[in-house]
C-alpha positions in Angstrom: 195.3 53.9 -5.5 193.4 57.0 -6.4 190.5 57.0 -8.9 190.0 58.2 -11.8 186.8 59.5 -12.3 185.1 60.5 -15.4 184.5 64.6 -16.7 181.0 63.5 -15.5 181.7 62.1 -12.5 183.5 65.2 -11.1 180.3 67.3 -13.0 178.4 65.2 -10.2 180.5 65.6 -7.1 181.3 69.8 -7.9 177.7 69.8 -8.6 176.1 68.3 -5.1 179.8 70.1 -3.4 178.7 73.5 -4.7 175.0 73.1 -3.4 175.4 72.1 0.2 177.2 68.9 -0.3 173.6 66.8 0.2 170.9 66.1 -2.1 167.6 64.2 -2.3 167.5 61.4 -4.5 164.0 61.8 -7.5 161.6 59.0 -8.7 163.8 59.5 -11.8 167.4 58.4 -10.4 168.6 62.5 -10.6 170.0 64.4 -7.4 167.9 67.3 -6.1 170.1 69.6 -4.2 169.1 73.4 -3.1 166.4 73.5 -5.6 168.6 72.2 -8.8 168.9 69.1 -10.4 172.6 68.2 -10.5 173.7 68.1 -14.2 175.3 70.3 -16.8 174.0 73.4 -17.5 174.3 76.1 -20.3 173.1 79.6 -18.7 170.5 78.5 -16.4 169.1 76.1 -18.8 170.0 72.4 -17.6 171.1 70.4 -20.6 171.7 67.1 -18.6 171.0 65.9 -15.5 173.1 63.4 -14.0 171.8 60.3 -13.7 171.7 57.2 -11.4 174.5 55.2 -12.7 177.2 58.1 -12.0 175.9 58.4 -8.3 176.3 54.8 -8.1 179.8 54.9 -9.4 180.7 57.2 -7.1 179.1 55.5 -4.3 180.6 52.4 -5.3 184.0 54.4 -5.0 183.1 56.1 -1.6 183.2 59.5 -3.5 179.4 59.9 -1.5 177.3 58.2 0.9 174.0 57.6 2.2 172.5 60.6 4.5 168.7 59.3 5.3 166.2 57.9 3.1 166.6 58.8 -0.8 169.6 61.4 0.4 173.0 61.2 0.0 176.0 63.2 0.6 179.5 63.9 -0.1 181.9 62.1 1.8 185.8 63.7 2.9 186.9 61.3 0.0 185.1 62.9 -2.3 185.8 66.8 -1.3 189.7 65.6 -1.2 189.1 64.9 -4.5 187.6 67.9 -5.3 190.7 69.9 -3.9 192.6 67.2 -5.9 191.1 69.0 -9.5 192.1 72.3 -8.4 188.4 73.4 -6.5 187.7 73.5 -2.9 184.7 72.1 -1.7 
């Protein structure tokens, strides 16, 4: 059964697919990846970052995966399911 993930849930896994598909995890539960907080963003202004319980979500649904300490990545589950909205990762 496929999930269904949430507008942002797939903010989150476009987000971390567009910047390399691996980010660093912050003291405040955001993703760091190529200089950016992952979030939603107006311009170049972030209006919200992303925050720990949606990269737990998507953990939990093996959408991304650990990649070292306070890292984690996209997994093939998650990038089909990028392809699956209509984006290649």
């Amino acid at each position: 059964m496929a999930a269904s993930l949430s507008k942002t849930q797939r903010y989150a896994l476009r987000g971390l697919a567009d910047r390399a598909g691996s980010g660093a995890i912050t003291k405040t539960g955001t993703v760091l990846a190529a200089g950016e907080i992952i979030g939603t963003y107006y311009g170049d202004q972030l209006v919200e970052a992303i925050g720990s319980a949606t990269w737990v979500r998507l953990m939990t649904l093996g959408m991304v995966e650990p990649d070292g300490p306070k890292r984690l990545r996209i997994t093939d589950l998650g990038r089909a399911q990028i392809v699956k909205m209509g984006r290649a990762a």
